[in-house]
N, C-alpha and C positions, 0 to 999 in steps of 0.2 A: 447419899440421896436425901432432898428435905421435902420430897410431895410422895404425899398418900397417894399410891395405884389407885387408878381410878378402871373401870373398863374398855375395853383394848377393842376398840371397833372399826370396822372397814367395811364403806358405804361408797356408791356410785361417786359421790364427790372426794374421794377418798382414805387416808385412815389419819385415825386420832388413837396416841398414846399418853398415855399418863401415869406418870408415876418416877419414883427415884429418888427423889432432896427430902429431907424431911427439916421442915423449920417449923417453929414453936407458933407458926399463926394460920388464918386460912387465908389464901388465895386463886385466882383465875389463873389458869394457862389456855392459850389456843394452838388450836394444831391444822393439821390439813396442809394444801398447798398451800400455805401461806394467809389463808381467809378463812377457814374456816376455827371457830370458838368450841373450848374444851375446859372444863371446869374441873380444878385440880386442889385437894386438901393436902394439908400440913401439921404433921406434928411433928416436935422435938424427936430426934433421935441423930445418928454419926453416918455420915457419909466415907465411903470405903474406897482405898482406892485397889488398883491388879499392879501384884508385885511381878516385874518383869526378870529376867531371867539372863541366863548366861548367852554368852551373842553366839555360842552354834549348840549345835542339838546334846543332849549328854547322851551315853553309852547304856547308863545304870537304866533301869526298870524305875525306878521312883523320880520321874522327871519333876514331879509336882513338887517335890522335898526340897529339890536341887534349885529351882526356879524359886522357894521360899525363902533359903537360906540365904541365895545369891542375890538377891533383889529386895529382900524386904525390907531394909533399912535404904531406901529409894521411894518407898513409901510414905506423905508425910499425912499426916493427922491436923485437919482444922477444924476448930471452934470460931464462930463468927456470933458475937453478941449485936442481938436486934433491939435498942432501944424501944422503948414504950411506946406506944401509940395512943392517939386520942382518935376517937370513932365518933358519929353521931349516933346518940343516947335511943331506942327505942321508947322511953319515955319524955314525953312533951315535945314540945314545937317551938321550941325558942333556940335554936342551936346548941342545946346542949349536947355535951360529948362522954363518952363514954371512957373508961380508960382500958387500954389493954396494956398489961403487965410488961415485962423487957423478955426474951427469952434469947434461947442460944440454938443457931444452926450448927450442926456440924458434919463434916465434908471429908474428901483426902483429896489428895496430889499427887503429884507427878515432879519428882525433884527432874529439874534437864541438866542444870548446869552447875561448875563449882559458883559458881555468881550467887546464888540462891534463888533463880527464878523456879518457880514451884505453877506449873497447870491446873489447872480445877474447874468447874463448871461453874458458871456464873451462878445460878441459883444455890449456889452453897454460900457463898460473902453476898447476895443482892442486900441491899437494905439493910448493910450493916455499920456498925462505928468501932467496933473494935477485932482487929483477925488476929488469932492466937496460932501457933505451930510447932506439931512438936514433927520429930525426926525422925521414924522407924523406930526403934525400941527404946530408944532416949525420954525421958521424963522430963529434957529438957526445953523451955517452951521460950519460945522467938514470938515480937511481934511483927507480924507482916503487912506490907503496904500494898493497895492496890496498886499494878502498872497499869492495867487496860482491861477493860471487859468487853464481849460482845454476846448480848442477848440474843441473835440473832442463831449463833451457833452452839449456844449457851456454853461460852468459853470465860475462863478468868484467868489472866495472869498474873500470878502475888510475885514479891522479894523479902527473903529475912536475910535479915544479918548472922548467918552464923558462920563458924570456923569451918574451911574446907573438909576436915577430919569428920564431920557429922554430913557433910553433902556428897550422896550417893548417887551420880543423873543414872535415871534408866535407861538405856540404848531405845529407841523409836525404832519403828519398821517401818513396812512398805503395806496400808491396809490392802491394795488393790491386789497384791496376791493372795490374799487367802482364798479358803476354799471352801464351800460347806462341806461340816464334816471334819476342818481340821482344827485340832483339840486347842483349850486357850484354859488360862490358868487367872481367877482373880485374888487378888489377898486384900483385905481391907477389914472395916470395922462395923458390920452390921449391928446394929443395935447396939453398938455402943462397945460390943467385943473384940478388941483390938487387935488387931494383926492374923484376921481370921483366914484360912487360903480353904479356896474355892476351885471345881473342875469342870470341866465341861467340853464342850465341841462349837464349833461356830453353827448356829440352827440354820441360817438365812442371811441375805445379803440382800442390799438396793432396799434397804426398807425406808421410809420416812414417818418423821418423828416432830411432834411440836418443839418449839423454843419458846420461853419466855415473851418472846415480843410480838407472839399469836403465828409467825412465818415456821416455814419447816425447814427441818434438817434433811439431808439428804442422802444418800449411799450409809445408812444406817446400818451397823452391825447386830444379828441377833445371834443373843445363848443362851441356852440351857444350864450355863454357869449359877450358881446360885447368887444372886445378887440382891442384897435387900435393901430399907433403908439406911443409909450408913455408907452406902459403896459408892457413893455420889461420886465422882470427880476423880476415879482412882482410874489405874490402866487395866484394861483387858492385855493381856497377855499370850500368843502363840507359844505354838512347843520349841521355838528355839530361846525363848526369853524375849524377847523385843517386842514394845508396847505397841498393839495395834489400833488399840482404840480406848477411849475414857466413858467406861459406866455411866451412865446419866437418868435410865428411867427400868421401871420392871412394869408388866401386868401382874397384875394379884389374882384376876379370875372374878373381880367385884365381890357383893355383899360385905362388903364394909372391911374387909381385911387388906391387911397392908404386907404381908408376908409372897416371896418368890413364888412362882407355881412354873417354874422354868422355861420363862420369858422374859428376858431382860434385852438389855438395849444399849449399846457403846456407841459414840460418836468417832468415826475415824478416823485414825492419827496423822491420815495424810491433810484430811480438811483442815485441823488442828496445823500442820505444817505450816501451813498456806497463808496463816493468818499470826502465827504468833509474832513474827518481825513487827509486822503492822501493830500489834497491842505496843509491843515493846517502846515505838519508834513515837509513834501519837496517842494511846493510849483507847484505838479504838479500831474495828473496821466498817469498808465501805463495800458495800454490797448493791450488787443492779436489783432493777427495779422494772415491771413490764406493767403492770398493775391491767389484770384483767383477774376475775374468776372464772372456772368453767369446768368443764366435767368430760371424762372421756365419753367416747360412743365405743356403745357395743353393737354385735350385731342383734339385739334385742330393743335397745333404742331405737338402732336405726330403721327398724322395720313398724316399731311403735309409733314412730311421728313421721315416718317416710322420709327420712334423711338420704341424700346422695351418696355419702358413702357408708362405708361398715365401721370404718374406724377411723381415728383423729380426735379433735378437741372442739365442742361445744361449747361456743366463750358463750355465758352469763352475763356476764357485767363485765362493762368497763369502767375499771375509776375515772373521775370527772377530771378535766385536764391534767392524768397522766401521759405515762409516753407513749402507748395504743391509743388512746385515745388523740391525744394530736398527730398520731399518724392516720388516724382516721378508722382504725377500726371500732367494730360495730358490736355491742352486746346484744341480749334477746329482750323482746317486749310480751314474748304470752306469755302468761303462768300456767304450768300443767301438772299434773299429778299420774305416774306413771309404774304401778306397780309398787304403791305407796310411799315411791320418790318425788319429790317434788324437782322440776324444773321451770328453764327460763327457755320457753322458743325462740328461734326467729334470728338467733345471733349468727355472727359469722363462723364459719370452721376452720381450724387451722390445720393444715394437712402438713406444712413443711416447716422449718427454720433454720435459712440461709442455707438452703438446698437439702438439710436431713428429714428425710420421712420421719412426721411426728405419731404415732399409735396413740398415746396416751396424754394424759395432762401430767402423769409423774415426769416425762420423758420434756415435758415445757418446764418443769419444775427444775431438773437437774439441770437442763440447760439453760436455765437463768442463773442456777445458783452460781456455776462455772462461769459466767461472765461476770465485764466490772463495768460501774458505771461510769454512761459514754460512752460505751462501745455500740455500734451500729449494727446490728440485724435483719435481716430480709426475712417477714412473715407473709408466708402463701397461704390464702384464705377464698373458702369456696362462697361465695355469696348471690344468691337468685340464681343459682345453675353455671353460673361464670366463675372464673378462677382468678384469683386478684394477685400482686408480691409488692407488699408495702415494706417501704423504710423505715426503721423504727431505731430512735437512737434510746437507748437504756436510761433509766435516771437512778438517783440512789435513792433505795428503800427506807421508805418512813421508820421512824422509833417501834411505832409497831402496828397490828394490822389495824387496830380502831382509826389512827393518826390517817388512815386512810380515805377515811370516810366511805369508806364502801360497804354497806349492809349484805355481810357474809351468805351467800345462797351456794357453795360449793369451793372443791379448793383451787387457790388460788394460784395463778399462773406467774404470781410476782411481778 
């Protein structure tokens, strides 16, 4: 992981996590559906990856031992050097610029193949010139090359050149079976201590998580695993050995600490599935695009502003000639203040999408993410007491949520 935990918050527009990568500078993350902005620091330290395991369950009492021995060297260790930067000087007004020094991120992987394609999370190599790799317990260090990134998933696919004899793939799983409650195993390099193995239990499921490009992740894995910065981009691992998910972020519990307090955060392996062909193939993916923001109703809201129903999605805003919006839906015009939230009145509801009852705006969330763009959609929207079903064809989602132009008031429906 190369960012500072930041604090771990869930608010009527959503939740925003932070934390995991650690790189040698500071930067922005945003999080929420997709819209809403989260400010995320970085210092130098090693991203970690979850050494996976034997492909069925072992017999012995020390599954964590057997899972370390058989998988660790499928674990790979990256250093990504970040060039210098030149900043604007807080001194004087003539462009002058500041220098910031070169530093080094560093990450782990996910060896798949004898090929040498190696997984990792984008913000472990963003913003780098040179990715360094070494092998499980080898000393021995490969340069690797970018195949494809996507900040959206905060996914990265590297390739070294090395001898099949040092290429270890970890067997993948299936994330959508886990369960909460079943145990997972990480091994990686926190703080820089290599090949360190981690235990735990799966905490929670269906969480969402910022990416890099302000959009969220989605069917997020959480554990009590201890995972710090260092564990960047490595696997989470179930009790029979197979990677379920890639470490990507931890909460700290705030006041400035950057250390586990047993909440972390994997992205999973089936999303990862989904998408690596596509890094592989072009070198990037393509993601739908709905572009509204909005916020669920509770029945606390609804009874607050006398909303028709109890539950659904109060779109906010519409981006200006996205694809809701040349379908004609409708954002809110009052600004309110509501139990010290602030809101947008007056917009439309979305109760359904192409015939699913929607509850939530997480539930518009996942079902954008699951689509591609171009695909066509029928959103049921309550407006002035009347019930509306607009056609809506998807578009593909901007670089990231600024490129949007939409002034973030909740999260965002994509």
């Amino acid at each position: 992981m190369t960012h500072r935990a930041k604090r771990f918050f869930r608010t009527s527009f959503g939740s925003a996590l932070i934390g995991g990568a650690v790189v040698g500078i500071f930067g922005w993350i945003a999080i929420a559906a997709g819209w809403v902005d989260a400010q995320s620091a970085t210092t130098p330290t090693v991203a970690a990856p979850l050494a996976a395991t034997a492909s069925s369950k072992s017999s012995s009492t020390n599954v964590v031992n057997q899972i370390y021995r058989h998988d660790g060297q499928g674990v790979a260790f990256i250093q990504a050097e970040i060039p210098a930067k030149r900043s604007p000087s807080p001194f004087g007004s003539f462009g002058e610029e500041a220098s910031e020094g070169p530093s080094t991120a560093t990450g782990s992987g996910i060896v798949l193949d004898n090929a040498g394609h190696i997984l990792t999370n984008n913000h472990v190599i963003a913003g780098s010139n040179h990715i360094q790799v070494k092998l499980g317990a080898s000393n021995e260090t490969y340069s690797a090359t970018v195949v494809g990134t996507d900040p959206a998933t905060d996914l990265a696919l590297l390739k070294v050149s090395a001898p099949s004899s040092q290429l270890h793939p970890l067997p993948l799983g299936d994330s959508s079976k886990i369960e909460v409650g079943d145990p997972v195993v990480a091994i990686g390099n926190p703080f820089g201590l290599d090949r360190t193995v981690t235990s735990g239990i799966v905490s929670a499921l269906q969480r969402q998580i910022q990416a890099p490009d302000g959009f969220s992740i989605s069917n997020v894995i959480q554990t009590d695993a201890a995972i710090n910065p260092g564990n960047s981009g490595g696997p989470l691992i179930e009790g029979a050995g197979n990677v379920i998910g890639i470490n990507s972020q931890i909460e700290t519990g705030g006041n400035g600490s950057v250390g586990n307090v047993g909440i972390g955060f994997a992205i999973p392996i089936n999303t990862a599935r989904s998408e690596i062909s596509q890094l592989e193939t072009s070198g990037k993916v393509q993601h739908a695009f709905l572009g509204i923001t909005g916020t669920s109703i509770t029945p606390n809201l609804a009874r607050a502003v006398n909303l028709p129903v109890k539950e659904g999605v109060l779109i906010q805003e519409v981006v200006k000639n996205g694809p809701a919006d040349k379908a004609g839906i409708k954002g809110g015009t009052t600004a309110a203040t509501i139990d010290g939230a602030n809101f947008t009145l007056g917009g439309d509801i979305i109760t359904k999408i192409s015939g699913k009852k929607i509850s939530s705006m997480d539930e518009v969330v996942n079902f954008i993410n699951a689509a591609r763009p171009g695909e066509s959609i029928e959103v049921t929207v309550l407006r002035g007491g009347s019930t509306k079903t607009v056609k809506v064809t998807l578009g593909d989602r901007p670089a990231s949520v600024h490129d949007s132009q939409s002034v973030p008031a909740g999260p965002l429906g994509r």
